[in-house]
N, C-alpha and C positions, 0 to 999 in steps of 0.2 A: 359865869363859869362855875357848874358844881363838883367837887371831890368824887374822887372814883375810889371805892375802896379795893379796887383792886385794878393792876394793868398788866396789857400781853406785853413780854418783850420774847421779838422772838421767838413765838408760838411757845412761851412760856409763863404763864399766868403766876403774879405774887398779889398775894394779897398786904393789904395797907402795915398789918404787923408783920410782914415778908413769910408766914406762914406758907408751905406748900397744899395746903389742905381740897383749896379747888383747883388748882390743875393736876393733883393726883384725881381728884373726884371724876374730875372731865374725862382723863386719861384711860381712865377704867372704865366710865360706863361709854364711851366710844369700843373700846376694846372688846368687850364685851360684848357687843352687839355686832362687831365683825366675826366673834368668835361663832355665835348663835345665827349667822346667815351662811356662814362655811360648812356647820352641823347640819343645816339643811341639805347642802348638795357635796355632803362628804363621798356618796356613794357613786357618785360621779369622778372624785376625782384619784388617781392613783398617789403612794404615799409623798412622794417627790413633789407632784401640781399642789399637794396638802401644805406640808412643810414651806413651801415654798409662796403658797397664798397666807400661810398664817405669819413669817419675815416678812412679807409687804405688808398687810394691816395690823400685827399684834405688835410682834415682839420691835418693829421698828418704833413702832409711836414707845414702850417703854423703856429701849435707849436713846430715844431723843434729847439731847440736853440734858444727858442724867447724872454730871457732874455737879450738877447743881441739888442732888440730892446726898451729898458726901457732907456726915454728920446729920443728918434728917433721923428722926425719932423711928425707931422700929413700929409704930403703928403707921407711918408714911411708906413704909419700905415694906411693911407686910399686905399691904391694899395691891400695889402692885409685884409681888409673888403669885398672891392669888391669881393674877392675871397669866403670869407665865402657869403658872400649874394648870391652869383651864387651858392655857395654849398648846403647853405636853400632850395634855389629853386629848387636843383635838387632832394633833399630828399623829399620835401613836393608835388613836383609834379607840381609848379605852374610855372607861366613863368614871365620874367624880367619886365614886365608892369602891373604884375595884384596888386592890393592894399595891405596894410599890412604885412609888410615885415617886420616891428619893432615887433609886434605882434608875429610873426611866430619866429623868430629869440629865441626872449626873454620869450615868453609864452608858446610857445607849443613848442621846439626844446630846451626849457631852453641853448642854445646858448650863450655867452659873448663875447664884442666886442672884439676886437682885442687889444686896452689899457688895458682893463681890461681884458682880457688873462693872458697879459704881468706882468700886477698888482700881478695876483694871483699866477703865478708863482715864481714870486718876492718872496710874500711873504710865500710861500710854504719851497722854500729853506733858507728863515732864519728862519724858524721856525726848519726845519732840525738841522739848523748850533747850535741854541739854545738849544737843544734838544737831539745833538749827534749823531744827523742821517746821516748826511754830512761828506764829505770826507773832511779831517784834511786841505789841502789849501785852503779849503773855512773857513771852523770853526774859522783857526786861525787868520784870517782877518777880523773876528766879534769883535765889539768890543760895548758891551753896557753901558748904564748909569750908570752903578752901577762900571763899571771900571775907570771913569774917577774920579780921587780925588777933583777933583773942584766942581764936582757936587753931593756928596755923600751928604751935608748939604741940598739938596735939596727932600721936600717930596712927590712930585710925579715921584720921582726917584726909579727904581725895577729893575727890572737882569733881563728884557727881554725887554726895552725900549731901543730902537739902537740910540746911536750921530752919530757915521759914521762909513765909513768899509775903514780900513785901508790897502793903496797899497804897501806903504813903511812907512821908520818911520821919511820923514821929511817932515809929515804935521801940519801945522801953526794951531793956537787959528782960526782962518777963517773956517778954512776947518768942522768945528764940523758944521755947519749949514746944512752939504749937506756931502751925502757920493758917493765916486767914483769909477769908473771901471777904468782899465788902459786906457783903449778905450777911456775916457772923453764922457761917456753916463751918465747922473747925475740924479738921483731919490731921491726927498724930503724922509729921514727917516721918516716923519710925516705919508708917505702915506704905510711907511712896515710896521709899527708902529698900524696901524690901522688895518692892515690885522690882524697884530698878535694876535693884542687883539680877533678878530673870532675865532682864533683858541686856543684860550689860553688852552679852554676845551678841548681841545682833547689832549691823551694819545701819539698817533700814529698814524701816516701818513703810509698809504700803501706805499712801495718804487716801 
């Protein structure tokens, strides 16, 4: 039996130093080639069949599992941008050099960048986890303010404000500043924290 330096889980490729570097690689140049066989028969299709062939091959494959790019280095997160940007362009019809791309993106495609994808998914899923909606090996690795006994004296302290999400159970006084995946991808609680509060008002999350 030989070493693999790299394995799928999940149509999720890590390489051996758990780097995301090739399944971002993969991700893009598949994407990329859906995008260049649509540009082919854009003139065929009206804006809607566009939009809507470009959410089945582009922009699906780069929220696939994109929780797992939360903390991922901005040269990981900017590979696939590029991808949505070319996917803009393919829906709005415009081409890589014409103006106003932030515009398009953000205004009339109502589009989010790829951090804020990641962000929102983020906080999609602990609002699940807080909520019930979540499958019980996520739930039970929530762990909010109102459970930690040191912080219960404390009055901006409520049952859906997260300290951290626990991997195991021997994490130190340190570790409440920051919560972790096993992966060592690390997302400030301040920033799910902030999601939640968006959604505080809502009842239910479509699944």
């Amino acid at each position: 039996m030989t070493a693999s330096d790299h394995v799928r889980v999940f149509g999720v490729t890590f390489s051996s130093d758990l780097s995301l570097e090739k399944h971002v690689s993969k991700t893009c140049a598949v994407s990329f080639h859906w995008l260049r066989q649509l540009r082919r028969i854009q003139k065929s299709l009206d804006d809607r069949s566009a939009a809507t062939l470009v959410h089945a091959f582009v922009t699906s494959r780069v929220d696939y599992c994109n929780a797992v790019y939360a903390g991922a280095p901005k040269t990981i997160t900017d590979k696939l941008q590029r991808v949505l940007n070319a996917a803009a362009r393919v829906v709005s019809d415009t081409r890589k050099f014409d103006r106003g791309l932030t515009s398009l993106l953000h205004d009339e495609l109502h589009w989010l960048d790829v951090p804020e994808r990641v962000s929102y998914k983020m906080g999609v899923m602990v609002y699940r986890c807080l909520h019930g909606q979540a499958p019980r090996y996520l739930a039970d690795h929530l762990i909010t303010d109102s459970d930690v006994a040191s912080r219960l004296r404390v009055r901006s302290t409520n049952d859906t404000s997260l300290s951290y999400l626990a991997v195991d159970s021997t994490h130190s006084a340190a570790d409440l500043g920051k919560f972790r995946f096993s992966c060592e991808l690390k997302v400030s609680p301040s920033q799910v924290n902030s999601r939640n509060d968006t959604l505080h008002y809502t009842r239910n999350l479509s699944k």
